[in-house]
gemmi code that builds the backbone of each chain (N, CA, C; Angstrom):
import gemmi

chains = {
    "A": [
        ("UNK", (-53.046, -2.167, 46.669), (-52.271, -2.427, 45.443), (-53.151, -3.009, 44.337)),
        ("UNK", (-53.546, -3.662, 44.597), (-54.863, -3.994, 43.747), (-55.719, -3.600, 43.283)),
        ("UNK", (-56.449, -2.517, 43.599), (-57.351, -1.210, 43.160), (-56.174, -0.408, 42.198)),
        ("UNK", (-54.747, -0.083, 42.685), (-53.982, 0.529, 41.657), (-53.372, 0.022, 40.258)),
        ("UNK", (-53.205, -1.611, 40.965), (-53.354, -2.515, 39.104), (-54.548, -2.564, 38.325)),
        ("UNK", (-55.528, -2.281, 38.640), (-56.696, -2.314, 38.051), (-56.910, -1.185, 37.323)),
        ("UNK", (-56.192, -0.025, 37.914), (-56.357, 1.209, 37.287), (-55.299, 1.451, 36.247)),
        ("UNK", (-54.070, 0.653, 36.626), (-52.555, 0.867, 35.864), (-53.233, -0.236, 34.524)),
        ("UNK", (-54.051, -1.120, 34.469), (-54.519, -1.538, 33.577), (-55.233, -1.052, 32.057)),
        ("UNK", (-56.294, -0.114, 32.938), (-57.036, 0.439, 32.302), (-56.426, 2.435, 31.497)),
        ("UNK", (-55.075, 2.329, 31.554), (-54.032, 3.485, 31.109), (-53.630, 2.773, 29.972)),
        ("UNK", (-53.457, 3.726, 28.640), (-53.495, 3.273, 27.641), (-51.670, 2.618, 27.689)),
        ("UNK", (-50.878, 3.355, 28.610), (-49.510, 3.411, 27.877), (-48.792, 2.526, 28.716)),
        ("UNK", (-49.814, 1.381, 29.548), (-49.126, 0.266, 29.918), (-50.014, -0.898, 29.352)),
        ("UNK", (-50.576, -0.194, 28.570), (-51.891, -2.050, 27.611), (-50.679, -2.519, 27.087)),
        ("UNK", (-50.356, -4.060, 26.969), (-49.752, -4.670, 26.658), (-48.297, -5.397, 27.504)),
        ("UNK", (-48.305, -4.922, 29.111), (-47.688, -5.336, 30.189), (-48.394, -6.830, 30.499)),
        ("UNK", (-47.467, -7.594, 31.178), (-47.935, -8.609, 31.971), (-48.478, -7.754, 32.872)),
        ("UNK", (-49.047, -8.939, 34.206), (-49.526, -8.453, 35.628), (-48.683, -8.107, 36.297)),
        ("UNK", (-47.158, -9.450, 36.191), (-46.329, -8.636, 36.793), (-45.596, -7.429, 36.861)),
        ("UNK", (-45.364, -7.545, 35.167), (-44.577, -5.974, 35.172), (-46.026, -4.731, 35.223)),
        ("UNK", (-47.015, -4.508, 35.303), (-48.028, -4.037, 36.288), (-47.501, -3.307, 37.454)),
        ("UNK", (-47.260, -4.192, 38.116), (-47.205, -4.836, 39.691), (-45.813, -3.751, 40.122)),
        ("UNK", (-44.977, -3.742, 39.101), (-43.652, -3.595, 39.082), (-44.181, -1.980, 38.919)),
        ("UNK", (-44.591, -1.521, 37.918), (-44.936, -0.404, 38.000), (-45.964, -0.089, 39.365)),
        ("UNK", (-46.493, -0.652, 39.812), (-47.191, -0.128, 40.541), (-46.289, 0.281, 41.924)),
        ("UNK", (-45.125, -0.149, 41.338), (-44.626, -0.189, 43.398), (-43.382, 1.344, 42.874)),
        ("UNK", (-43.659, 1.862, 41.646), (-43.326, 3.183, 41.853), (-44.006, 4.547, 41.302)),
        ("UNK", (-45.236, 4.067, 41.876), (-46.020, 5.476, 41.725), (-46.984, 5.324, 42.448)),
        ("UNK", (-46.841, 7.164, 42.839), (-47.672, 7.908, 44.476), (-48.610, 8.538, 44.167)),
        ("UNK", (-49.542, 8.353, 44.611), (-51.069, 9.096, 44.596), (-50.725, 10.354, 45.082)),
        ("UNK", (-51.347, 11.463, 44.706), (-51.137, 12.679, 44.655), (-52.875, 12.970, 44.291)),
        ("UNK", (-53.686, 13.792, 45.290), (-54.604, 14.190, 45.738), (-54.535, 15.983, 45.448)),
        ("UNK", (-55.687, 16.392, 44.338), (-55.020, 17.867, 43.697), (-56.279, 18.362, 43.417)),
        ("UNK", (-56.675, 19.703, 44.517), (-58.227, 20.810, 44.778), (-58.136, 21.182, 43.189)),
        ("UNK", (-59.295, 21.671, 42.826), (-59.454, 22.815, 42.044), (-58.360, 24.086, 41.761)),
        ("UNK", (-57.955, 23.841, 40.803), (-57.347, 25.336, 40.894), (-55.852, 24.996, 40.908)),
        ("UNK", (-55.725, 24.024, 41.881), (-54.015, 23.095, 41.853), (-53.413, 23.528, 40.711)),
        ("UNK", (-52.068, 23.900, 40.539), (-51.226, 23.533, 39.356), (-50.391, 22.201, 39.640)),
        ("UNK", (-49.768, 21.897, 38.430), (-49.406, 20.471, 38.616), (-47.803, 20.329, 37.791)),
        ("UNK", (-48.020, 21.490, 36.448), (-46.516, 21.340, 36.183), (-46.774, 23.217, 35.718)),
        ("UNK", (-45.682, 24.170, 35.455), (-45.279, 25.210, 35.534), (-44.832, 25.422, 33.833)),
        ("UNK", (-45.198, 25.924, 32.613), (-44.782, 25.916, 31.364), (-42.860, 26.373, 31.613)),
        ("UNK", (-42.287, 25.767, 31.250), (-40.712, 26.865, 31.292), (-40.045, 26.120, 32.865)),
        ("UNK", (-41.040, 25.165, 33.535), (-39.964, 24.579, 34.731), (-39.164, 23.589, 34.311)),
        ("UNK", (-38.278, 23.104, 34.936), (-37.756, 21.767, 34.969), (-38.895, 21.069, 35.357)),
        ("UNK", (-38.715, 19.564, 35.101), (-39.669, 18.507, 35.192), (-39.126, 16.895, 34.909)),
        ("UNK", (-38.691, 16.533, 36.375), (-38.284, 15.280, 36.509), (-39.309, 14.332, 36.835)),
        ("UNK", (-40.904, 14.624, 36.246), (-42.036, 13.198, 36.633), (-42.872, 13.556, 35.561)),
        ("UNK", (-43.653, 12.095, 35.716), (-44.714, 12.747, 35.120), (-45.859, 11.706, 35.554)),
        ("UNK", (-47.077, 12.033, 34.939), (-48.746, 11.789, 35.861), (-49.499, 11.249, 34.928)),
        ("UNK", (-50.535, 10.477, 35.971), (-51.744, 9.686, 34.921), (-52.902, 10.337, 35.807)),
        ("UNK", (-53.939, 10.665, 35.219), (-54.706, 11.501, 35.516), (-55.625, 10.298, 35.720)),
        ("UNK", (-55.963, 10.038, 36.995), (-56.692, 8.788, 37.442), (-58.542, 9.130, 37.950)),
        ("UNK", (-58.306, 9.951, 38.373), (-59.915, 10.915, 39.083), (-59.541, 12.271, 38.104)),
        ("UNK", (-60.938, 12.619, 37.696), (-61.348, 14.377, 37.334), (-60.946, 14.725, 36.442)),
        ("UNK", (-60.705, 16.135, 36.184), (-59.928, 16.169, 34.772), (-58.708, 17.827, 35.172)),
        ("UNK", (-57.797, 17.732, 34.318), (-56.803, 18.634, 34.358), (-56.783, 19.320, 32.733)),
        ("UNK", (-56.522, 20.947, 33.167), (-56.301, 21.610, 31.902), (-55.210, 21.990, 31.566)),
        ("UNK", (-55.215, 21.906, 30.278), (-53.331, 22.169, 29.473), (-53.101, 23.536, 28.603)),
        ("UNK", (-52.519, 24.730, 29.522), (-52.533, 25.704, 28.476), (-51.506, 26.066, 28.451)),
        ("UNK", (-51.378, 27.090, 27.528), (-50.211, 27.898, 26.358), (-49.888, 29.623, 27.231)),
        ("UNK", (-48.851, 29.719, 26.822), (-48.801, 31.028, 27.563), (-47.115, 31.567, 27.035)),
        ("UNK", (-47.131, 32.963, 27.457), (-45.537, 33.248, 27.326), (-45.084, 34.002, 29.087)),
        ("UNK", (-44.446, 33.902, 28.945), (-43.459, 34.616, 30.072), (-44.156, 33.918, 31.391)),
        ("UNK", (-44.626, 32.383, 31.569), (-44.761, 31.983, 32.539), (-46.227, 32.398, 33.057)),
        ("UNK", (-47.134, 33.145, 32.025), (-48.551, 33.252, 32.458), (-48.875, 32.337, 31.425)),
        ("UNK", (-50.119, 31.176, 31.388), (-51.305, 30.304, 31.083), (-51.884, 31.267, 30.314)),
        ("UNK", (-52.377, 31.191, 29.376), (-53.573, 32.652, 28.646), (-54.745, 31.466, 27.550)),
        ("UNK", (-54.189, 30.243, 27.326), (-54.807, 29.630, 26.280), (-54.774, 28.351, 26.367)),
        ("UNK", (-56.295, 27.864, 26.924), (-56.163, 26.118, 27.341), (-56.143, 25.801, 25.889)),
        ("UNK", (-55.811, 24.663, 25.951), (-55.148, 23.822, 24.425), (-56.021, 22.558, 24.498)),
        ("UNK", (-56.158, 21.789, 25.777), (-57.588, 20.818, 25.543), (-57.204, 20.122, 27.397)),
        ("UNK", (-58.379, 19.873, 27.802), (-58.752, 19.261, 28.849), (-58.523, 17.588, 28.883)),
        ("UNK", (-58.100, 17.104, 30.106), (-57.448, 15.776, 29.731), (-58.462, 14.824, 31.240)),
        ("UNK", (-59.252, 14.000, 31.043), (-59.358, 13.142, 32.048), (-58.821, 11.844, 32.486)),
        ("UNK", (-60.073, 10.974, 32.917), (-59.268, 9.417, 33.219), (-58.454, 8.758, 32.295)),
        ("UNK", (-57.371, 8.338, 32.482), (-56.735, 7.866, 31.868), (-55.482, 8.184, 31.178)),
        ("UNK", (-55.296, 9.573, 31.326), (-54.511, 10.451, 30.507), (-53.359, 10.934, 31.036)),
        ("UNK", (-52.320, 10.868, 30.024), (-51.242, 10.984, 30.766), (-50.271, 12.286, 30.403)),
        ("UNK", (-49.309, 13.009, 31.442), (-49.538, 14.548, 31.745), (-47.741, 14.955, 31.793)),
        ("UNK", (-46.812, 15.279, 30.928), (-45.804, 15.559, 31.444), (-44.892, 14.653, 30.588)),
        ("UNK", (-44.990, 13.812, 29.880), (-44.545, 13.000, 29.021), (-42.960, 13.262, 27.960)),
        ("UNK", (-43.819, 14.588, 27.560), (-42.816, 15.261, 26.902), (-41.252, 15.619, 27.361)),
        ("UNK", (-41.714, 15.970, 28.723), (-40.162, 16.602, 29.308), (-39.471, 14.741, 29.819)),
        ("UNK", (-40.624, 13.758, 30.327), (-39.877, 12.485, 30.345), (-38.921, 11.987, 29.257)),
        ("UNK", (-39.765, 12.001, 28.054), (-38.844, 11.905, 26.652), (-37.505, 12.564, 26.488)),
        ("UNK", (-37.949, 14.336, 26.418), (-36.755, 14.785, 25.836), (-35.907, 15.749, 27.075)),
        ("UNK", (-36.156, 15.282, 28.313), (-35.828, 16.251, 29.074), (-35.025, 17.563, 29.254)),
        ("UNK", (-36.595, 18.606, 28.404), (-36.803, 19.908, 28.083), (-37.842, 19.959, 29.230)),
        ("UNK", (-37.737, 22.075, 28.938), (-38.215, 21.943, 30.646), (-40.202, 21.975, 29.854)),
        ("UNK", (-41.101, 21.976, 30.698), (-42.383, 21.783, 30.840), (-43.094, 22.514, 29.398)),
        ("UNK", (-43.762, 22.000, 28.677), (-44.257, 22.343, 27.477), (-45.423, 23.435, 27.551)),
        ("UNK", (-45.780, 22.682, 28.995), (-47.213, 23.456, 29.110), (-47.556, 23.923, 30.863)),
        ("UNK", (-48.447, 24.713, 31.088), (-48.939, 24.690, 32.513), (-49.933, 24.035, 32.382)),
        ("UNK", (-50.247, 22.966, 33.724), (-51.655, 22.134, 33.600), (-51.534, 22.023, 35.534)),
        ("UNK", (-53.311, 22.348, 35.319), (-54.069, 22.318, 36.827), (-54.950, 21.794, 36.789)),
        ("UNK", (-55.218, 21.179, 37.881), (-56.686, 20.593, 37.877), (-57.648, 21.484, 38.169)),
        ("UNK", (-58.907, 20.654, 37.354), (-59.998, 22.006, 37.291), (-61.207, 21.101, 37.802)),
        ("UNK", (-60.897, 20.015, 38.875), (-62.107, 19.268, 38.825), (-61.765, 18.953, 40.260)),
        ("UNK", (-62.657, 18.602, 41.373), (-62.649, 18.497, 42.241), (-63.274, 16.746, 43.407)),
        ("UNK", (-62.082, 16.152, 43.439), (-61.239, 16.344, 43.961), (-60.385, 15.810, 42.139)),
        ("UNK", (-59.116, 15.996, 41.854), (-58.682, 15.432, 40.672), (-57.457, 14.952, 41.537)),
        ("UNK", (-57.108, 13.014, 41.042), (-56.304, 12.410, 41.766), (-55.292, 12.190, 40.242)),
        ("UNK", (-54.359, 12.327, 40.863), (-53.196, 11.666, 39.603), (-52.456, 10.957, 40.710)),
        ("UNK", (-51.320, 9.795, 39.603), (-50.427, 9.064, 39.879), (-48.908, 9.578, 39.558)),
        ("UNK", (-47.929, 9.567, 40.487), (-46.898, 10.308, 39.769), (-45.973, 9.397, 39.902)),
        ("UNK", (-44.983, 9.603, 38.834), (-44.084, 8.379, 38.642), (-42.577, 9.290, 38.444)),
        ("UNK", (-42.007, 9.446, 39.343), (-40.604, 9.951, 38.944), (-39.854, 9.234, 37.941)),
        ("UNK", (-38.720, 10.296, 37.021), (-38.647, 10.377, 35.943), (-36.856, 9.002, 36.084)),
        ("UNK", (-36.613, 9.178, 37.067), (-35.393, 8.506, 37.294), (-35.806, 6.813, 37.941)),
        ("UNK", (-36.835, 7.173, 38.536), (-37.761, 5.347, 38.776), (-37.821, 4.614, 37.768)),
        ("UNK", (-38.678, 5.617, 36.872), (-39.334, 5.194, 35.390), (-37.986, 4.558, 34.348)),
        ("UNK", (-36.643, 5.249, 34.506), (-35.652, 4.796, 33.325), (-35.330, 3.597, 34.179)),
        ("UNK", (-34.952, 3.536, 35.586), (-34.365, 2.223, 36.224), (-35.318, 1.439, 35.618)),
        ("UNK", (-36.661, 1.342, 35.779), (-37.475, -0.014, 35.776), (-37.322, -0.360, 34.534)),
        ("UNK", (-37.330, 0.609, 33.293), (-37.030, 0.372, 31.717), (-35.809, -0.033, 31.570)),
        ("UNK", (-34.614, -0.126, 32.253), (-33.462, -0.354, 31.673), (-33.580, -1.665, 32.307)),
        ("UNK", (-33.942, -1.998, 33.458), (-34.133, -3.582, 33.920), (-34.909, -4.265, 33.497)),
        ("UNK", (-36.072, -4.118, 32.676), (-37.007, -4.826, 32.190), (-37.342, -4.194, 30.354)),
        ("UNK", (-36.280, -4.615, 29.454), (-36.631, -4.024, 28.376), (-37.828, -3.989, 27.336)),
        ("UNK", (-38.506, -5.347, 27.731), (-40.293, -5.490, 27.539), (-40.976, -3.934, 28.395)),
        ("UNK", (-41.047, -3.740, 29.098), (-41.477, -2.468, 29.932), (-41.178, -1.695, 29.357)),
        ("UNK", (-39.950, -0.948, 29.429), (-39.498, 0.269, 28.237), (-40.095, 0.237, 26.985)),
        ("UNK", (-40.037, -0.930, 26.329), (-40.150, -0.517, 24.560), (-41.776, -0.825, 24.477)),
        ("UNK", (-42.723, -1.278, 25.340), (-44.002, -1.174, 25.534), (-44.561, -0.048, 25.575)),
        ("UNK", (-43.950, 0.845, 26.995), (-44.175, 2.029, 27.008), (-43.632, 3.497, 26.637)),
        ("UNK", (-42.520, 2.872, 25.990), (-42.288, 4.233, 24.799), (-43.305, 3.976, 23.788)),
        ("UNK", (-43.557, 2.909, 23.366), (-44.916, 2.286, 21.521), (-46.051, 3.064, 22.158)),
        ("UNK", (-45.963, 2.807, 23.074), (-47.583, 3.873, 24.093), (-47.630, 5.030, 24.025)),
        ("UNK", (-46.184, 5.081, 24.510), (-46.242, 7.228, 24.774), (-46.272, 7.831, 23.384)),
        ("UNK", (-45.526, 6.867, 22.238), (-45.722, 7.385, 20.643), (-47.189, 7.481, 20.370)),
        ("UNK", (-47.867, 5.910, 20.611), (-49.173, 6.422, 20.274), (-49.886, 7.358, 20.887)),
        ("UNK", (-49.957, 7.895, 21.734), (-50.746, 8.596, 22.713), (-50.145, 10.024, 21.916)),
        ("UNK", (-48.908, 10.404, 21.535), (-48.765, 12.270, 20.884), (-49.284, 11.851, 19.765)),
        ("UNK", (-49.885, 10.882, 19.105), (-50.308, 10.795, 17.905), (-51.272, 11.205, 18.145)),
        ("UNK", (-52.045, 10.282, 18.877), (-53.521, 10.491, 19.306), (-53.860, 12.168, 19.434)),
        ("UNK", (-53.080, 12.678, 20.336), (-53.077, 14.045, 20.424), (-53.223, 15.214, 19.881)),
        ("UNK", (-52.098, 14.638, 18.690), (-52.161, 15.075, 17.387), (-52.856, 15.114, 16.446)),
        ("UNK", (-53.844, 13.917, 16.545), (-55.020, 13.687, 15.480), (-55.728, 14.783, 15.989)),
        ("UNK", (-56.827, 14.121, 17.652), (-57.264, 15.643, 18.444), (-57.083, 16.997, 18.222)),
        ("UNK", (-55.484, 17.297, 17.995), (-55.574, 18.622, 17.219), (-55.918, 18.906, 15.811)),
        ("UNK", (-55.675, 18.094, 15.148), (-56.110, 18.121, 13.680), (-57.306, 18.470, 13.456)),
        ("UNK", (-57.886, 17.145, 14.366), (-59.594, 17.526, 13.748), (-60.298, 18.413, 14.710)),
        ("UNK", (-60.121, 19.424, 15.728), (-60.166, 20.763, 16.349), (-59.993, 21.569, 15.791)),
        ("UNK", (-59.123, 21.462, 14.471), (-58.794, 22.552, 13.940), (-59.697, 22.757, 12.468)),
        ("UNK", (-60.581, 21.438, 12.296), (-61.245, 21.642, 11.110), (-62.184, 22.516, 10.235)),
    ],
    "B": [
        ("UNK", (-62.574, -6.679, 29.243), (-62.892, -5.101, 29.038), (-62.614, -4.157, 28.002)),
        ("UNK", (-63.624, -3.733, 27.343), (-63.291, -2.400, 26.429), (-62.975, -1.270, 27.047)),
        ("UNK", (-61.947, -0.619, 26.375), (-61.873, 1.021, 26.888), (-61.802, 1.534, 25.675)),
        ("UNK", (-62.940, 3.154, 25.988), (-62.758, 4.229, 24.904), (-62.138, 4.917, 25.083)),
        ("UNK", (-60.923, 5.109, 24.499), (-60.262, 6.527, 24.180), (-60.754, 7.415, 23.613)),
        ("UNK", (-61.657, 8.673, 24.095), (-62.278, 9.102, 23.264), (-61.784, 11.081, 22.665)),
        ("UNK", (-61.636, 11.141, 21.792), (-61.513, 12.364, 21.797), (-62.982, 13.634, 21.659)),
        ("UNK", (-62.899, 14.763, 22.179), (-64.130, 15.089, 22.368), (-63.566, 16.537, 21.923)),
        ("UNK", (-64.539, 16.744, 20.487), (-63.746, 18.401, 19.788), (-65.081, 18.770, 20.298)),
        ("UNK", (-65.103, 20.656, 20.330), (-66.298, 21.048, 21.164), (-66.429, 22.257, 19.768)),
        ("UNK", (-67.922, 22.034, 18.818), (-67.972, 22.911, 17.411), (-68.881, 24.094, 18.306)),
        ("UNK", (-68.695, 25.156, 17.288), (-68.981, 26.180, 17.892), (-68.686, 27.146, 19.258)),
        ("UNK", (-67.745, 26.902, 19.753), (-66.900, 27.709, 20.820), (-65.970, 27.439, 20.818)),
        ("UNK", (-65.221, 28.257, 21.708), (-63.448, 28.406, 22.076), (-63.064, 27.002, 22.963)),
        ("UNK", (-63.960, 26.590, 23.115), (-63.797, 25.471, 24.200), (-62.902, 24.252, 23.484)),
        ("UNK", (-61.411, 23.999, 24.344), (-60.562, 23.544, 23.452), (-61.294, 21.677, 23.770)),
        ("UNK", (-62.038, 21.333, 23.948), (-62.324, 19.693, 23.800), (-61.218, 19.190, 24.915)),
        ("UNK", (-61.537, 17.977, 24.977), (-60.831, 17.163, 26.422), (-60.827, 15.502, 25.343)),
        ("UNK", (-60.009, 15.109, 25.629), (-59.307, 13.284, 25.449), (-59.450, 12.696, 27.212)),
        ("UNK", (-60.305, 11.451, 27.101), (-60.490, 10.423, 28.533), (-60.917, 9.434, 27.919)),
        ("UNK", (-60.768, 8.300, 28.969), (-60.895, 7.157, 28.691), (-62.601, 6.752, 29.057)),
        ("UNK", (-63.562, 5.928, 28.402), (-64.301, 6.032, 28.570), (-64.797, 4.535, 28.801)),
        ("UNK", (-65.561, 3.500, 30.240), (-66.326, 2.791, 29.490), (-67.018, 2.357, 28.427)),
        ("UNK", (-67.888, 3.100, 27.650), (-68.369, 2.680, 26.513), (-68.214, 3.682, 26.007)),
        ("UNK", (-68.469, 4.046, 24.404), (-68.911, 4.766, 23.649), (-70.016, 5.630, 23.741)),
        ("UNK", (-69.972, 6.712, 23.946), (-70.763, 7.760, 23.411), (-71.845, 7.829, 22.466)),
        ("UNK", (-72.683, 7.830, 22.027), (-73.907, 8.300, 20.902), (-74.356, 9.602, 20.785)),
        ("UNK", (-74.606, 9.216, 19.430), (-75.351, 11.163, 19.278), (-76.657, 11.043, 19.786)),
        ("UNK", (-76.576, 12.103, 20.227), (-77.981, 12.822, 20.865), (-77.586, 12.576, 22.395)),
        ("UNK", (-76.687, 11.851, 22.560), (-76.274, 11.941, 24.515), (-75.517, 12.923, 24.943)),
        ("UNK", (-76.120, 13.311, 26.064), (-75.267, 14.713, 26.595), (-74.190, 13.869, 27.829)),
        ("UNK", (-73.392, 14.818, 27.736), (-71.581, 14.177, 28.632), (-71.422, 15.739, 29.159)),
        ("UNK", (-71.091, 15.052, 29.933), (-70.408, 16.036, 31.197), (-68.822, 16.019, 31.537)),
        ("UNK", (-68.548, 17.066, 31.038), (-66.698, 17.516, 30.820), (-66.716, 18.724, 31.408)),
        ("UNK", (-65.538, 18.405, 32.740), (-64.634, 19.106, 33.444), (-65.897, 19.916, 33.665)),
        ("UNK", (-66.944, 19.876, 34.063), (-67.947, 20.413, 34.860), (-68.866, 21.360, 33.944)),
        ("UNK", (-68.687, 21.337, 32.471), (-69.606, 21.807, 31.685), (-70.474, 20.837, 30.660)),
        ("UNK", (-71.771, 21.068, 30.101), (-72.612, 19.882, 29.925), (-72.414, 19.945, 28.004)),
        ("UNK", (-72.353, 19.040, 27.483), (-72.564, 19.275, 25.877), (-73.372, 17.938, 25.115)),
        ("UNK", (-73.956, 18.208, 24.669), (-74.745, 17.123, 23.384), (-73.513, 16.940, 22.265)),
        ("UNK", (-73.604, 15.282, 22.229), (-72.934, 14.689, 20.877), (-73.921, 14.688, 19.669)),
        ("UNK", (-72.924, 15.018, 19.038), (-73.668, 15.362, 17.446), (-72.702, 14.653, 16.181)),
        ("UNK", (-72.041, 13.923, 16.582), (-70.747, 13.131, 15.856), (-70.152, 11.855, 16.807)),
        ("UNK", (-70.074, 11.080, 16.187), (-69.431, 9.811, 16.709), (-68.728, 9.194, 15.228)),
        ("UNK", (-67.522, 9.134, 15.596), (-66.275, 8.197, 14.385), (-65.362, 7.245, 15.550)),
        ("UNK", (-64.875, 6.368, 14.162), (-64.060, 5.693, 14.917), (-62.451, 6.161, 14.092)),
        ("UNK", (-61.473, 6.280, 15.083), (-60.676, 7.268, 14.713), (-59.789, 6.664, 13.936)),
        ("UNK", (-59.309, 5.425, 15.051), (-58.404, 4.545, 14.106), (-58.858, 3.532, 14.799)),
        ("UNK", (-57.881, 2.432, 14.173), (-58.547, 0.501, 14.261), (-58.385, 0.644, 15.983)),
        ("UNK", (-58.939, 0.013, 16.376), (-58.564, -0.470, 18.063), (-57.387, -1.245, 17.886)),
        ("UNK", (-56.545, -1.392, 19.233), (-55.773, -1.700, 19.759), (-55.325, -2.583, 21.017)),
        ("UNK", (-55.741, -4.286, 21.341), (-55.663, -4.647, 22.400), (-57.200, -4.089, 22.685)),
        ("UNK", (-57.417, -3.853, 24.262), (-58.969, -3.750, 24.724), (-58.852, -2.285, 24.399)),
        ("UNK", (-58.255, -1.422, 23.719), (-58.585, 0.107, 23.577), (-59.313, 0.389, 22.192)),
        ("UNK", (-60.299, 0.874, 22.376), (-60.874, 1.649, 21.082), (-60.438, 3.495, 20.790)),
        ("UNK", (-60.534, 3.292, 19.831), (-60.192, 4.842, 19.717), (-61.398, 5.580, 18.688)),
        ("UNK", (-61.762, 6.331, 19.831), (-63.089, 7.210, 19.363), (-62.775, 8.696, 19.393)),
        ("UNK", (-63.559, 9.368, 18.070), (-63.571, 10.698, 17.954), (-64.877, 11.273, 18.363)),
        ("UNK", (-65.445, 12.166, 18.701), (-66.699, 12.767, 19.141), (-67.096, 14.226, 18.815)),
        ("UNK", (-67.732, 14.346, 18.604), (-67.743, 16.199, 18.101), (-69.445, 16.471, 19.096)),
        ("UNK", (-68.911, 17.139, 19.639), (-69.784, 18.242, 20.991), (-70.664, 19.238, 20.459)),
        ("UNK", (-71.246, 20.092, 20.550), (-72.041, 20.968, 21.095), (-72.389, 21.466, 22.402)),
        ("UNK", (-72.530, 22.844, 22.417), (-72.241, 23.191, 24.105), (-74.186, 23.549, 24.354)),
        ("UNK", (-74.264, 23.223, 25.458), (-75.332, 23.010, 26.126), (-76.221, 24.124, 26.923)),
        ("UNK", (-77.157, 25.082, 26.275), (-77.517, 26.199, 27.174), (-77.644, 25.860, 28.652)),
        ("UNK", (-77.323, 27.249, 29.305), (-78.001, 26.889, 30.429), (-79.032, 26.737, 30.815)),
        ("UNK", (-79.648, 25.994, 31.274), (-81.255, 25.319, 32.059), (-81.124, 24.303, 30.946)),
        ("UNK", (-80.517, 23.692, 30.028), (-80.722, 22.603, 29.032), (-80.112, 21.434, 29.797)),
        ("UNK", (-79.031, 21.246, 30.931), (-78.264, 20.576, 31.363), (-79.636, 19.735, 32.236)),
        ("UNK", (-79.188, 18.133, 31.897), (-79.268, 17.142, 32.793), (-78.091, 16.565, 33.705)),
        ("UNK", (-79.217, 16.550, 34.942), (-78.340, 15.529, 35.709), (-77.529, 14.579, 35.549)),
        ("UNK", (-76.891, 14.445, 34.382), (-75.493, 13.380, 33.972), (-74.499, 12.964, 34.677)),
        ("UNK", (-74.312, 11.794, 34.938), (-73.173, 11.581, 35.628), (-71.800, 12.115, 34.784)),
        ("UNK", (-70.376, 12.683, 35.420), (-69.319, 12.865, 34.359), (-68.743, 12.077, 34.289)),
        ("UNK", (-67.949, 11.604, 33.341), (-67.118, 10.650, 32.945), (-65.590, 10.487, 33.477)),
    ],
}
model = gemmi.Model(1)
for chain_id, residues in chains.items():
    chain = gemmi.Chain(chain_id)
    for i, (resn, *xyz) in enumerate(residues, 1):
        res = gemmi.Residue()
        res.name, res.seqid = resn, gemmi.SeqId(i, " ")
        for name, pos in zip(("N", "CA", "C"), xyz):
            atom = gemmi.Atom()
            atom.name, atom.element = name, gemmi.Element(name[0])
            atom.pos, atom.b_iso = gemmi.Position(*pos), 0.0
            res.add_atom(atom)
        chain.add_residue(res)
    model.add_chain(chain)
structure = gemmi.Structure()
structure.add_model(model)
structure.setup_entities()
């Protein structure tokens, strides 16, 4: 548990947690161990979780009719994967696999995640200010990609 | 502890760039190793103000011939 607060630390979209509420997060999310090649979410699925990309890196692409044709940008430590359908629960924005070997994420079901926010409203409104900054961030990333 | 958020655009190819968190900052003229391909920095900004122990860094890449790649650890 301690190696996983250290890591739940160093994720942008819980900076500003105590240790305990940390701690609290830490006791609902599962390591998930993912080869090369792994997919991780399906563009067009349902999607009740979502992931922090803790080891390696995972790619995020664009596609129609359920084929990938166009990575959109590569995401490593720290980064967090699935967000979107947590927010607006719409189904999966994107397909993303890991392309790095071994690539470890953390997964946090999507119905854990509202209990612990509705019991601890410091937790919630921390990590919604996070998940805003982080599509910003994203968004900048695309901006200046596109220059 | 500092952490870099760094964003990493890749000029001159299709290669859509990767966002990770980084111990330190990056410099130009250092080559980084992303998702198993090698590139030289040729740009370093700071994107916006930091935040708590997070910095937020922009980076602009160049892709790396082959036989040009060093042994780099990846990030």
């Amino acid at each position: 548990m301690d190696e996983l607060k250290e890591i739940l630390r160093s994720v942008e979209i819980f900076d500003g947690l105590e240790a305990a509420e940390i701690e609290q997060v830490g006791l609902i999310c599962k390591e998930r161990r993912l080869h090369s090649g792994e997919i991780i979410t399906s563009q067009g699925e349902a999607g009740n979780e979502f992931y922090i990309v803790t080891q390696g890196f995972v790619e995020v692409a664009l596609g129609e009719g359920g084929v990938p044709s166009r990575v959109v940008i590569n995401l490593g430590a720290g980064q967090i994967i699935g967000e979107m359908a947590l927010l607006d629960q719409g189904p999966r924005s994107a397909t993303v696999r890991a392309i790095d070997e071994p690539t470890i994420v953390q997964v946090l079901q999507r119905d854990d995640f509202e209990r612990l926010c509705q019991g601890n409203y410091h937790i919630g409104y921390v990590v919604m200010r996070n998940i805003a900054a982080d599509l910003s961030f994203k968004l900048r990333h695309r901006n200046l990609s596109e220059r | 502890m500092a952490i870099y958020k760094v964003s990493f655009v890749i000029v001159g190819s299709n290669d859509p760039g990767a966002i990770l968190n980084m111990s330190r900052a990056p410099v130009v003229g250092e080559r980084v190793k992303l998702g198993g391909k090698t590139y030289q920095v040729v740009e370093v900004l700071n994107l916006i103000p930091p935040r708590g122990e997070f910095h937020y860094i922009h980076v602009t890449c160049k892709s790396v011939k082959a036989g040009e790649s060093s042994d780099l650890p990846s990030n």
